[in-house]
C-alpha angles and dihedrals in degrees: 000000000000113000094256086058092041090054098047097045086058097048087059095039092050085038085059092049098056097045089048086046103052096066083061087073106045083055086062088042096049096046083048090054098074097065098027135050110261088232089054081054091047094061092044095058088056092040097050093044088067101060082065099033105051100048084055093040090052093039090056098028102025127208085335092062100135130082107263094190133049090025101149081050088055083045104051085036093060095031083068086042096061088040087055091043101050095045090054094051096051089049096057089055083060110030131026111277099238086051081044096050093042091061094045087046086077088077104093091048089051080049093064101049085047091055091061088052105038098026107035093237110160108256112236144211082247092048092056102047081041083067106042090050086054100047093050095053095036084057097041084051101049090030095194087186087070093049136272123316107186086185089065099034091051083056101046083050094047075054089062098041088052097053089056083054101060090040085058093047098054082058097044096046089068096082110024146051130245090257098050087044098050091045101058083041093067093041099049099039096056087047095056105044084040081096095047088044087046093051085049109040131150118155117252127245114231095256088051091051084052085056098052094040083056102045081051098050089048093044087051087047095049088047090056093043096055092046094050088045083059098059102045099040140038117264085229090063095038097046090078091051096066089075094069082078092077084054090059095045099058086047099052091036091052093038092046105028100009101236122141122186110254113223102275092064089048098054085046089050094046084057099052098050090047093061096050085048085056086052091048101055089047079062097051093051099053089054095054097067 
C-alpha cells in the first residue's frame, strides 16, 4: 500500500471514528437530561470542550490562536452551532435519539438549496431531487398529520440551524485554519449560552460533573478526528461517512434507553440519506473532471 493509499485510508477511517463516536455524546446528553436543562448541557458541553481545546490550540498556534479576520462570520457561524445544539438536545429529552437524528439529518440537504440562495450556487437537476428526497422523509418522519411530535420538530429545526451553520462556515473557513475555527468556536459559544446556564442552574453531583467532563472530552476528540479526516482524505470520500452517525445512534439509544425507530422513521431516513448520497455524488462527478 503506497503512502497516498495509507493516508487516505486514515482520514476515513478517522472520519468513521468520529460519526460512530458522537452519538456517544447525545446519550450523555440525553441521561443528563433528566436532572439538568438541556440548554445548561448545552453550555457544558462547550465549557467543558475548552479545557481540552485551548491547551492543543496554544500548543499548535501559540498566544495568536484565534482567527484575526472573518470574525462576525465565526460569530454568526457559531452562533448557528449553539442554536442547533441546543434544539437537538432538547429534542432527545423528548424523542429517541435515532428518530431524533433521522429528522436533523435533513440539514445538508437544507445546505444545498441555501447555497443557491446565499451563495449564488446554480441550482441543479440533483439539488432539486436531493430536496425533494429530503422534504418527503423529513415529513414522513415528523408526520405533522398524526399530531405534533416536538421531539421531532426540535430535531427537524436543529436540521435548519444546522444548515445555517454550514453556509457560515464556508464563509468563515476563508481566512482561517481548523485550529484557530474550533477554538473560537468553544469560546464563543460558551460565552454565548453562560446567560441561558446561568437562568438554568443546579449544581452538579460528582458523578454528573464526570459526565460532563466526559461528553466534553468526546465532543473535543471528535473535533480533532474529523480535522485531521479532512487532511488526509478527500471531502468527497468522507461526506458519506457522516451517516454512520444515524447507525450509532439506534445502537446507543437501544443499548442505553432501549428504543428502537419504528418503520416509519426508518423509510423517511432512507430517504433522506438517499438524497445527501445524491449530493454527494454530484460532488464526486464534478471532481472528476
Amino acid at each position: 500500500m503506497n503512502s497516498h493509499s495509507s493516508s487516505t485510508l486514515l482520514g476515513i477511517s478517522l472520519m468513521a471514528a468520529a460519526m460512530l463516536l458522537v452519538p456517544t455524546l447525545d446519550g450523555i446528553a440525553k441521561m443528563l437530561s433528566a436532572s439538568y436543562s438541556p440548554l445548561l448541557i448545552s453550555w457544558a458541553r462547550y465549557a467543558f470542550s475548552c479545557i481540552f481545546v485551548l491547551p492543543w490550540a496554544l500548543l499548535h498556534r501559540g498566544r495568536n490562536f484565534l482567527p484575526r479576520e472573518e470574525l462576525p462570520a465565526h460569530a454568526l457561524r457559531t452562533f448557528f452551532a449553539a442554536a442547533s445544539m441546543c434544539c437537538f438536545f432538547m429534542a432527545i429529552s423528548f424523542s429517541p435519539m435515532a428518530d431524533v437524528t433521522s429528522a436533523y439529518f435533513v440539514g445538508p440537504i437544507i445546505a444545498a438549496l441555501l447555497s443557491v440562495f446565499i451563495l449564488g450556487e446554480a441550482l441543479t437537476a440533483r439539488k432539486l431531487a436531493a430536496l425533494v428526497f429530503g422534504f418527503i422523509g423529513a415529513l414522513i418522519i415528523v408526520n405533522p398529520a398524526g399530531g405534533l411530535n416536538i421531539g421531532l420538530l426540535l430535531g427537524a429545526t436543529a436540521g435548519g440551524f444546522f444548515a445555517l451553520y454550514a453556509i457560515t462556515t464556508r464563509q468563515a473557513s476563508r481566512a482561517s485554519d481548523p485550529v484557530s475555527t474550533l477554538a473560537f468556536q468553544c469560546l464563543f459559544g460558551t460565552f454565548i449560552l453562560a446567560p441561558l446556564a446561568i437562568w438554568q442552574w443546579s449544581l452538579p453531583s460528582m458523578d454528573q460533573l464526570y459526565l460532563l467532563f466526559v461528553m466534553g472530552a468526546i465532543s473535543a476528540a471528535c473535533h480533532f478526528m474529523t480535522i485531521s479526516a479532512f487532511r488526509h482524505a478527500e471531502a468527497s470520500l468522507l461526506a458519506p461517512l457522516a451517516y454512520l452517525e444515524l447507525l450509532s445512534s439506534v445502537a446507543v439509544g437501544y443499548l442505553m434507553f432501549n428504543d428502537l425507530p419504528g418503520p416509519r422513521i426508518g423509510i423517511g431516513a432512507m430517504l433522506i440519506v438517499a438524497g445527501g448520497l445524491i449530493l454527494v455524488q454530484r460532488r464526486k462527478m464534478l471532481q472528476a473532471y
